[in-house]
C-alpha positions as CSV (number, residue, x, y, z in Angstrom):
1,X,279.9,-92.0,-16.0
2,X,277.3,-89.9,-17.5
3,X,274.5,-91.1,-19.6
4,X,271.8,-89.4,-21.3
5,X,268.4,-90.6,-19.7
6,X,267.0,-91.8,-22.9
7,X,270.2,-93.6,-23.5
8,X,269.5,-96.0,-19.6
9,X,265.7,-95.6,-19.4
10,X,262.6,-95.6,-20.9
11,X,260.4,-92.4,-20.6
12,X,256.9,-93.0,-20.4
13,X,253.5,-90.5,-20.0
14,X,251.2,-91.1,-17.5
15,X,247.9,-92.5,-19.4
16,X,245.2,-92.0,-16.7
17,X,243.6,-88.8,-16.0
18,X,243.7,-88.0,-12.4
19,X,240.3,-86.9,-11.7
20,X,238.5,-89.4,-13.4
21,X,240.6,-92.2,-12.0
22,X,238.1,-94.9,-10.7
23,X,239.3,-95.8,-7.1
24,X,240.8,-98.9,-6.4
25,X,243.3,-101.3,-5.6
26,X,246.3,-99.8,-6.9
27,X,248.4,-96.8,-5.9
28,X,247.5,-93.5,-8.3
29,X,250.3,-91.6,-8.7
30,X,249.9,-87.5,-8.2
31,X,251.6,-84.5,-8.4
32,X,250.7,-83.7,-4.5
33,X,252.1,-84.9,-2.0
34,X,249.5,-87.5,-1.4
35,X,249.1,-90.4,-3.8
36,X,245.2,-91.5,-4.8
37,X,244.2,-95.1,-6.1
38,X,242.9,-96.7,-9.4
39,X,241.4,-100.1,-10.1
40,X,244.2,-100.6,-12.8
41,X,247.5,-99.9,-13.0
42,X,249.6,-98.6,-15.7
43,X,253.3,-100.0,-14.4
44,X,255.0,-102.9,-12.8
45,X,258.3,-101.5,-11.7
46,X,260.5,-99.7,-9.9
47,X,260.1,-95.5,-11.5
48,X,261.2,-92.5,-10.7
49,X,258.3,-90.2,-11.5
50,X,258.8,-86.6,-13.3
51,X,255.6,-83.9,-13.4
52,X,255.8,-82.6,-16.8
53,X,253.4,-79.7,-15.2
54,X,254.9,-76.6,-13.4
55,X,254.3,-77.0,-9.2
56,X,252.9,-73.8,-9.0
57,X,251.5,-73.0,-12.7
58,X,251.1,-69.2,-13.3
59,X,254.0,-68.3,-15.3
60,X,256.2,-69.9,-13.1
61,X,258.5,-73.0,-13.9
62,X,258.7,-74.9,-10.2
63,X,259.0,-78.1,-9.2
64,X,258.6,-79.3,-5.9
65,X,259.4,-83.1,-6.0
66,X,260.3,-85.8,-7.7
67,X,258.8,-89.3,-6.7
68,X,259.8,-92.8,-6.8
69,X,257.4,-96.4,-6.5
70,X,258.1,-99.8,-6.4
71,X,255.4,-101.9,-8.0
72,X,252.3,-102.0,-9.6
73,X,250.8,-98.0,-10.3
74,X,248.5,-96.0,-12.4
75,X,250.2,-92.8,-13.3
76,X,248.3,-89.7,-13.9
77,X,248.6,-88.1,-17.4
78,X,250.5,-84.9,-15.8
79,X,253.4,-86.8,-14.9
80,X,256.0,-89.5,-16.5
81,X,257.2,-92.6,-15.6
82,X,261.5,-93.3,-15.7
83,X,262.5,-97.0,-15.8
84,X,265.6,-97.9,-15.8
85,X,266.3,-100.4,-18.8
86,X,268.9,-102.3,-17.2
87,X,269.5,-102.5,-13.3
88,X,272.9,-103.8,-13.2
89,X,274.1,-100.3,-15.1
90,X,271.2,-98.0,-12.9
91,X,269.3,-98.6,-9.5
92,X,265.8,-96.6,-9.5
93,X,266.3,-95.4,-6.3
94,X,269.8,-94.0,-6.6
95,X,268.3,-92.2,-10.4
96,X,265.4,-91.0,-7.6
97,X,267.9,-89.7,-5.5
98,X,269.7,-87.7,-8.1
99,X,267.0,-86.5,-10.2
100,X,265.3,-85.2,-7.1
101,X,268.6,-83.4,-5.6
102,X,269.2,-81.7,-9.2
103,X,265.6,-80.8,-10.6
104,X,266.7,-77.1,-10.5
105,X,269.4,-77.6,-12.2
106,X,268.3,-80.8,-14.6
107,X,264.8,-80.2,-15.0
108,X,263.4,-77.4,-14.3
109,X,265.0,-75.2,-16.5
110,X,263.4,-77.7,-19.6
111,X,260.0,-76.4,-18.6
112,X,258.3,-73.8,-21.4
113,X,255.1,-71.7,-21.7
114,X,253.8,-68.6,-20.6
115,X,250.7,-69.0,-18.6
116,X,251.0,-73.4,-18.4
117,X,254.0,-73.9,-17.9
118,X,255.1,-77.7,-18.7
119,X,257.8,-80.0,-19.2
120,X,257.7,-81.5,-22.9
121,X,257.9,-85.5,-21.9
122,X,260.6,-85.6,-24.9
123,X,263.0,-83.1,-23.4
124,X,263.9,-85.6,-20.6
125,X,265.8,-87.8,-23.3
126,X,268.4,-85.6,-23.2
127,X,268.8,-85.0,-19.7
128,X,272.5,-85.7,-18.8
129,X,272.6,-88.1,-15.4
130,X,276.0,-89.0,-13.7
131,X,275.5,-92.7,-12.8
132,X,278.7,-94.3,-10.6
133,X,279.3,-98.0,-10.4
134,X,276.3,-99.8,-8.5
135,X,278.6,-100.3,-5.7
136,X,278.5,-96.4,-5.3
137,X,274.8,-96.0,-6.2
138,X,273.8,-98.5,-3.6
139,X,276.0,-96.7,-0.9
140,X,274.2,-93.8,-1.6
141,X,270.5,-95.3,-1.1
142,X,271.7,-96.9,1.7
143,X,272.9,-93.5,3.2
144,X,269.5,-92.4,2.2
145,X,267.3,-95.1,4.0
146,X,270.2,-94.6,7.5
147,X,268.7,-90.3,7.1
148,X,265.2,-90.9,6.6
149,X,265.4,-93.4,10.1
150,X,267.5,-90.7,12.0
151,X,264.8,-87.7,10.7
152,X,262.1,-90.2,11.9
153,X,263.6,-90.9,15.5
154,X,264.7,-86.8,15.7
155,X,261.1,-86.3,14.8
156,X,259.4,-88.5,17.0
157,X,261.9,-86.7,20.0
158,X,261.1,-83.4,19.1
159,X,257.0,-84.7,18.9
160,X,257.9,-86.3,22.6
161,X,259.8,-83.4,24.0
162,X,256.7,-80.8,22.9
163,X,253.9,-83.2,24.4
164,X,256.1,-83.3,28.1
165,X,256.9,-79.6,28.4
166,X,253.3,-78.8,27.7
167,X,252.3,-81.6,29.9
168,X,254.4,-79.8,32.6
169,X,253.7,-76.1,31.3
170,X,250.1,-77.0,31.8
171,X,251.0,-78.5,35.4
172,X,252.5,-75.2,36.5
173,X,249.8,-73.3,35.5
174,X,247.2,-75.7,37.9
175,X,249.4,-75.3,40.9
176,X,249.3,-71.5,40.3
177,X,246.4,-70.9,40.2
């Protein structure tokens, strides 16, 4: 079925301003990559997180992820928080999951301004989201969670296979000489 996200969530703007957060105990949500902490926290759920800010700034409308967290957060004021009203109707994770695969398509193209470019926080009520049944949504995380193990095992093969043909490229190179 599809929903409008305003119609299944509430949309909420980060409130803390990320370089004036006061570390702490709780998880700081940021556009990097890398999260930072606070001493408070802002939300007590499970959110998928939107920058309203352009990845790359400059003219340029990008956006390189979108993120999801479970718990307690502080969210910086660059970014918004998506919570689903109702978990039986929409799983965080499988609205993570989507939003993330489509922000070309869904979000990216909301984004305005000439030199800041930004995502208006009130242009994400209207974003059109295809939610199946939970059964479906929760086959789909759960597909998820089996590819993030197998990329984690191929990675830690690849990391193993690199560290023993150096360990034997560096072996040939003692015997020659």
């Amino acid at each position: 079925m599809t929903y409008l996200l305003s119609d299944i969530c509430t949309i909420t703007k980060g409130s803390t301003a990320i370089m004036k957060a006061i570390p702490g105990n709780y998880t700081m949500i940021t556009l990097g990559e890398d999260n930072k902490t606070h001493n408070e926290y802002q939300f007590d759920a499970n959110a998928v997180i939107i920058p309203l800010v352009s990845s790359t700034g400059h003219g340029h409308a990008s956006m390189n992820r979108v993120k999801y967290y479970e718990g307690k957060f502080a969210l910086g004021n660059i970014l918004s928080a998506i919570i689903p009203k109702d978990e039986t109707i929409v799983n965080a994770k499988y609205l993570h999951l989507y939003l993330h695969e489509n922000r070309e398509k869904l979000l990216v193209p909301l984004m305005k301004g000439a030199a800041n470019v930004s995502l208006p926080i009130k242009r994400l009520n209207d974003v059109e989201v295809i939610i199946p049944n939970m059964e479906r949504q929760l086959e789909i995380v759960k597909f998820e969670n089996k590819i993030v193990l197998l990329k984690a095992e191929i990675d830690d093969l690849t990391n193993n296979s690199i560290l023993m043909l150096k360990a034997l490229l560096n072996e040939a190179l003692k015997e020659k000489t």
